[in-house]
C-alpha positions, 0 to 999 in steps of 0.5 A: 523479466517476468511474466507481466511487465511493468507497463502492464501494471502501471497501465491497469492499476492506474487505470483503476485508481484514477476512476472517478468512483475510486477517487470518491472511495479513497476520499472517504477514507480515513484513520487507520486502515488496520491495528498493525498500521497502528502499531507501527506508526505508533512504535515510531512515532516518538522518534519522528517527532518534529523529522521532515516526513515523506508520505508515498502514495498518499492517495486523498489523503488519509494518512496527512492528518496522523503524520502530520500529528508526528510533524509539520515538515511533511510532504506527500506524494502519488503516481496518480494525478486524479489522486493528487488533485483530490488530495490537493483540494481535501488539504489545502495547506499540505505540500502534495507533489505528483511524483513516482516513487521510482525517481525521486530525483526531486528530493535531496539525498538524506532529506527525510527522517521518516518514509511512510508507504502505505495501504500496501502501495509499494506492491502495485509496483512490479517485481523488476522496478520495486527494488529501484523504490527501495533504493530512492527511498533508501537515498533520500532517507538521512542516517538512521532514518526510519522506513515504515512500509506495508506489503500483501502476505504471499502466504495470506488469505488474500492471496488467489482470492476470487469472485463470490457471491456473498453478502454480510447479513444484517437484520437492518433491511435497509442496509440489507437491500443496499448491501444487496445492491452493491453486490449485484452491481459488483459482481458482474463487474468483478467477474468481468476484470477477474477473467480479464486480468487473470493471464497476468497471474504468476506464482513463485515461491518467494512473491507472486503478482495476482489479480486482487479483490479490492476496487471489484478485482481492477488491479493486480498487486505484487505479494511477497513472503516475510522472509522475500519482503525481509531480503528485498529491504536488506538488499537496498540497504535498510535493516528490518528492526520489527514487522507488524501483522495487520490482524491484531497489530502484533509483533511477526517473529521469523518462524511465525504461522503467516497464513492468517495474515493479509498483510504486513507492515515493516519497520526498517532502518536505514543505518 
């Protein structure tokens, strides 16, 4: 066992995403967080068509209107009741399920043609537990189902990030002064959760689990190398056929200058 136990991250990160100001953000999110999110649903799509999908961590439910586009057998889940509730109220007519995708017991072995885990989730789960996920999604994937997974880059620019004043100019003053607003009202509060959560950092070669910038620093995420994301994934059974960057939405090759990178998106195999 490392450093920060299990219980240690489920506590503080679903603490964070069941604030009512984090439930309004993820409301309002929608389309595709980056190209390589993109490109990766896109590389899959054809196939999927028409399969029965599971959607992990669907938070409000960004992801329901692009997977169901592939197909109406869909089923979206999240560890967070906060989250499910919203995303419940936002899609009426999806099957939303309150569930922890380290037991999916509720769903059958080879249910699924296509898995979908985005926006990074799989590494609000920590280091001892993230390979018990692996293995249920592995589970309820059929033959020759398909994995699409995204995790932060432990070579990435987001990696030890820390609070900074700073603030993205514009010549709209309106926008500026909100900006500006935001920001003193962030700060502090990042500040605060950075130096709180900050002895549950731990580095290694191959992953690390670092406080992370997003919702003013309030959770702490699992960062893998490609290679380590690569093993994890082999390990429980799936192989990796193409990895996307979240920058440009390109191919990553093996031997690839990664420290650009914020985060990966894999497209695994179950064979």
């Amino acid at each position: 066992m490392s450093g920060a136990r299990a219980a240690d991250l489920d506590t503080i990160n679903r603490n964070t995403w069941k604030l009512p100001g984090t439930v309004r953000v993820y409301e309002h999110l929608q389309g595709w967080t980056d190209p390589g999110e993109h490109a990766a649903l896109e590389h899959v799509a054809d196939e999927a068509r028409g399969a029965p999908i599971l959607d992990i961590g669907v938070g409000a439910g960004r992801t329901i209107p692009l997977l169901r586009a592939m197909s109406p057998d869909y089923v979206g889940i999240d560890y967070t009741a906060e989250m499910v509730t919203a995303c419940r109220a936002r899609h009426p007519d999806a099957r939303i399920e309150h569930m922890d995708a380290r037991d999916l017991g509720r769903f059958r072995d080879g249910q699924f043609g296509l898995a979908v885990f985005s926006f990074n989730g799989i590494d609000a789960v920590h280091v001892d537990d993230r390979q018990q996920v692996l293995r249920e999604v592995h589970r309820v994937l059929r033959s020759g189902g398909i994995f699409v997974v995204s995790a932060h880059n432990r070579h990435g620019p987001g990696h030890g990030e820390r609070p900074q004043l700073h603030l993205d100019f514009t010549w709209n003053p309106l926008k500026l002064g909100w900006r500006a607003l935001k920001l003193a009202r962030s700060l502090p509060r990042s500040v605060r959760n950075a130096r709180r959560l900050r002895a549950l950092n731990e580095t290694h070669d191959d992953w690390s689990i670092m406080n992370c910038g997003a919702h003013d620093f309030g959770i702490v995420v699992v960062y893998t190398t490609l290679a380590e994301q690569k093993r994890q994934l082999s390990a429980a059974g799936f192989e990796v056929e193409i990895v996307f960057d979240n920058v440009a939405g390109r191919p990553v090759a093996d031997d690839a200058d990664t420290s650009d990178i914020w985060w990966f998106h894999y497209i695994a195999r179950k064979p």
